[in-house]
C-alpha positions in Angstrom: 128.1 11.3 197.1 125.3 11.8 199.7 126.2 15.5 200.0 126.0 15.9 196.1 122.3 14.1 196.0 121.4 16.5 199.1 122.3 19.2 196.5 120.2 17.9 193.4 117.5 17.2 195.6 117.6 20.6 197.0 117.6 21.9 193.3 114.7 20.6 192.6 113.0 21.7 195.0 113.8 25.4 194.5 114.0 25.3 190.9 110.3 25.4 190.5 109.8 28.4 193.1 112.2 30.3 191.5 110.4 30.4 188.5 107.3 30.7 189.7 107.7 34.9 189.3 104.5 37.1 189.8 104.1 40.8 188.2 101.9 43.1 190.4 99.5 45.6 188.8 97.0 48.3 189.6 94.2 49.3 188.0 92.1 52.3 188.2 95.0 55.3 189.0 94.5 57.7 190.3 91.3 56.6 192.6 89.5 54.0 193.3 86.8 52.8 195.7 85.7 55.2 198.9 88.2 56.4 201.0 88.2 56.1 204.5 87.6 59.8 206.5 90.9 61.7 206.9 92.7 59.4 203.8 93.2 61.2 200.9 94.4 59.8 197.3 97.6 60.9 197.5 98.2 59.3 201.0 97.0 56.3 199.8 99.3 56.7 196.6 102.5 57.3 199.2 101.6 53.9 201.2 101.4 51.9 198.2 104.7 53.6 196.7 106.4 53.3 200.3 105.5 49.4 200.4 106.8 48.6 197.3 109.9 50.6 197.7 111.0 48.9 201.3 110.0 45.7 199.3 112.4 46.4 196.5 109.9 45.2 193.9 110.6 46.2 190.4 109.0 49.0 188.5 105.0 48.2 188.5 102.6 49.5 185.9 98.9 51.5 186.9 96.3 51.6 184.5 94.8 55.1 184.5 91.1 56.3 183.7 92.1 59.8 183.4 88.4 60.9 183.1 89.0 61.6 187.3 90.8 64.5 186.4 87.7 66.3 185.4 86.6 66.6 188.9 89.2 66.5 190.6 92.1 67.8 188.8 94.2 67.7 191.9 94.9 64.2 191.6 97.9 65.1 189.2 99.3 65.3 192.1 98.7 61.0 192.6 99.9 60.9 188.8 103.0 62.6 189.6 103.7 61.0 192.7 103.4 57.8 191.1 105.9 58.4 188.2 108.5 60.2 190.6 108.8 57.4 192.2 109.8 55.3 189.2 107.1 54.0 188.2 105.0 53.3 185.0 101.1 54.0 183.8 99.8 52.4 181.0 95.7 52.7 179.2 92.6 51.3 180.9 91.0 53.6 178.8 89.8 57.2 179.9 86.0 56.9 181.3 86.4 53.0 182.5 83.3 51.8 180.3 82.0 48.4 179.7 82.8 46.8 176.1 79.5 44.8 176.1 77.7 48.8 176.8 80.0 50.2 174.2 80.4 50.1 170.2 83.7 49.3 168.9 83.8 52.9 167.6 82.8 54.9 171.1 85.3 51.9 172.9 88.1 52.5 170.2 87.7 56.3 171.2 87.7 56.3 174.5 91.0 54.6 174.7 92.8 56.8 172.4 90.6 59.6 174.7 93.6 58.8 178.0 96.6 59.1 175.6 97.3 62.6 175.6 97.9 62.2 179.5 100.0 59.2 179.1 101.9 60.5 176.7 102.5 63.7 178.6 103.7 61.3 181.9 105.2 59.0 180.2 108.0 60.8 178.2 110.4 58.3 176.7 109.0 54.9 178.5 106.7 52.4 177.1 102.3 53.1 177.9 101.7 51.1 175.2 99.9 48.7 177.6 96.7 48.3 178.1 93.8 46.9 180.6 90.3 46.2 179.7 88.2 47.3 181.9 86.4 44.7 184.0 88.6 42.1 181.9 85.4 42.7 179.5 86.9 41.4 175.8 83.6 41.5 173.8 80.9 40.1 173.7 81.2 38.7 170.2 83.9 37.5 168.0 83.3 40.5 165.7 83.6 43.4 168.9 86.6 41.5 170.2 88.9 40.9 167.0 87.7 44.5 166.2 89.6 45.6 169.3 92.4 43.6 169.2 93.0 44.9 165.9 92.7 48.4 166.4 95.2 47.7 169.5 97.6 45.8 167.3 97.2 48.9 164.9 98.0 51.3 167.8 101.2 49.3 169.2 99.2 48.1 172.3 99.9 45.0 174.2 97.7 43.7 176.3 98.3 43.5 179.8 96.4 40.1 180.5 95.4 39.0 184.5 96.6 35.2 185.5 96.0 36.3 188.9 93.0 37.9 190.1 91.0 38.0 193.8 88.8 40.4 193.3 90.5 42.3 196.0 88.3 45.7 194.9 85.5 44.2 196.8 87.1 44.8 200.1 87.8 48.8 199.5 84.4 50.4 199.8 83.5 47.9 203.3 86.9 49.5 204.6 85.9 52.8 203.9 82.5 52.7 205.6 84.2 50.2 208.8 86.8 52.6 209.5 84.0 55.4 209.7 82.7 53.5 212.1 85.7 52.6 213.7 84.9 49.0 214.0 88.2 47.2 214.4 86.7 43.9 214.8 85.2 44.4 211.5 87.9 45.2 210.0 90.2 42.6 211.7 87.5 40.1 209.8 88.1 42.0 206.0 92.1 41.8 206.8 91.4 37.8 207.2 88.8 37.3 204.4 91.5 39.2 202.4 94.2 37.3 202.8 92.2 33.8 202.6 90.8 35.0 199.1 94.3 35.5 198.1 95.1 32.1 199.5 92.8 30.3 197.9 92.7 32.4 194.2 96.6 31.2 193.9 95.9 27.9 195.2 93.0 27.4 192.3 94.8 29.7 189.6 97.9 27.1 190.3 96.3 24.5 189.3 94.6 25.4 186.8 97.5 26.6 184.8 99.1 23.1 185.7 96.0 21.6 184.3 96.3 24.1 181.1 100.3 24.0 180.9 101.8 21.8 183.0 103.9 24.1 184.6 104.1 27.4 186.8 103.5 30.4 184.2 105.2 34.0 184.7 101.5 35.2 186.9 100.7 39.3 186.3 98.6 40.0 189.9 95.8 42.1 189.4 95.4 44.8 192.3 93.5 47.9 192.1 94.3 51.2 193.3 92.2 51.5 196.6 92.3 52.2 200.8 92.3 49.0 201.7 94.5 47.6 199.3 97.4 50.0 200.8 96.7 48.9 203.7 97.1 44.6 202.9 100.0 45.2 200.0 102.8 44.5 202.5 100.5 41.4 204.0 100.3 40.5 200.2 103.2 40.7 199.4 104.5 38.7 202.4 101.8 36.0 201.2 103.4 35.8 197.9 106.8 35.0 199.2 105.5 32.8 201.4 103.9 30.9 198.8 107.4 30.7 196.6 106.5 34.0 194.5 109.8 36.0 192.9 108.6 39.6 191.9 109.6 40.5 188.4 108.1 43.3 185.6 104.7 43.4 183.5 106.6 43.3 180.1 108.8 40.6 181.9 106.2 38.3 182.6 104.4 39.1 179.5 107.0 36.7 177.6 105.7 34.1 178.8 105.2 31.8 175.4 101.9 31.1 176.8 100.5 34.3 176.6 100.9 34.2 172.7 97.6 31.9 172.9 94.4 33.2 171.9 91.6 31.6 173.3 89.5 33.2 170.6 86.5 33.0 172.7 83.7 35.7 173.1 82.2 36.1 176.7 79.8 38.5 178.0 81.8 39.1 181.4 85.2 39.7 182.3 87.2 36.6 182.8 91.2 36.4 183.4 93.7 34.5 180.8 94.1 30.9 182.1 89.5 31.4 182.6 89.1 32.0 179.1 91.7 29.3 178.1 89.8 26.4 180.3 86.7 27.7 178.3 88.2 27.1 175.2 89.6 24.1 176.0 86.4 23.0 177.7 87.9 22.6 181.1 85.8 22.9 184.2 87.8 26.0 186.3 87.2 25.6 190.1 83.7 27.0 192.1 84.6 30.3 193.0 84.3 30.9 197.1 84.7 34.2 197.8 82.7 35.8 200.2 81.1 38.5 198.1 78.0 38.9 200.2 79.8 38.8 204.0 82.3 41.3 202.7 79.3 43.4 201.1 77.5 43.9 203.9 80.5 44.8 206.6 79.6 47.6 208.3 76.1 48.4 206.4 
């Protein structure tokens, strides 16, 4: 009898980790941020595509801005590298431009602008995803149903953030430490890293508790730079650490929660569970990331 309490017990407990599964994402293929002197994009491509192979996670999707073909068309080569491998590229439209700086019109082109590439890359798999840029929705009611529509029209889903750091931040500091080779420096962005990661699924937790009263199906937002490569295999090791299973974009995307719409205008990007607190007029927690220590490493 004790044994089979021991067991129930122990059921509960890992229940809830179990289903607390995370999809990683990148945005911003193939470049993003500075690089560091000697890195190249496709080296950094190779580290990201090594981690995630000796971490068996399943197939991830990038969001490409092909508009950094025109200068440097030999990026292909990060393209290429990236699907080789297995895995998949969906929209963040071709030229990366902010909705609230954009007309539906311009917007509306300049995604259908980066489908010729995916299509061409993507041969018999699913692009039909798509990231807005900056998490930028519109502005007002009218720009952002306008949108939605068009994508609805086009087959898009979107690929919505319920985890987000702002780990971009720490790319361009790397770059410009490593030139320096300052390794304390960079020791401190490696910590300030991880404890922004730390604390974003701490407050992100809760907040879907708050909003759902339960542990969603979480899509991680990365993006595709230096320093990124560098952390994913600390990341990652976080994650599981912190109960995470790894599963698919269109995976997690079932989620019944993500068939909400917060039908909420905002002049700024904000992530899913942000723009549902809005809505629902619930206060989400003071954001502590250390925007201007990170800024200024190695200025």
């Amino acid at each position: 009898m004790d044994r089979l309490l021991l067991l129930l017990v122990a059921l509960l407990v890992i229940a809830p980790l179990r289903a607390q599964q995370i999809a990683i994402t990148f945005d911003d293929l193939p470049e993003h941020g500075d690089l560091p002197p000697g890195v190249t994009r496709l080296q950094v491509a190779r580290s990201i595509l090594s981690t995630l192979k000796a971490e068996h996670i399943p197939p991830v999707y990038g969001f490409v801005n092909a508009v950094a073909l025109e200068d440097t068309p030999d990026e292909m080569a990060v393209l290429s590298a990236w699907r080789a491998a297995g895995q998949m590229l969906g929209n963040h439209t071709y030229s990366h431009p902010r909705l609230t700086d954009s007309t539906v019109t311009q917007y509306e082109a300049d995604i259908a602008r980066d489908e010729s590439l995916l299509t061409k890359l993507m041969v018999g798999q699913d692009w039909h995803w798509f990231r807005y840029p900056y998490l930028r929705e519109g502005e007002t009611l009218a720009k952002r149903d306008a949108i939605r529509a068009y994508l609805e029209q086009k087959g898009y889903r979107t690929a919505q953030v319920s985890l987000n750091f702002e780990d971009h931040m720490w790319n361009d500091p790397y770059a410009r430490c490593s030139e320096k080779h300052d390794l304390k420096a960079i020791a401190s962005l490696k910590q300030s890293y991880l404890a922004a990661a730390v604390q974003s699924i701490t407050d992100f937790r809760d907040v879907t508790h708050t909003l759902y009263g339960r542990d969603i199906s979480y899509v991680l937002l990365l993006h595709f730079g230096a320093f990124d490569a560098k952390m994913l295999p600390d990341l990652i090791t976080l994650l599981r650490r912190r109960g995470f299973t790894f599963t698919t974009l269109p995976e997690a995307m079932k989620d019944s929660v993500y068939r909400e719409d917060p039908n909420v205008a905002l002049p700024d990007g904000r992530t899913f569970q942000e723009q549902v607190a809005i809505a629902r007029h619930i206060k989400f927690p003071a954001d502590t990331k250390p925007y201007k220590e990170v800024d200024s490493a190695c200025r």
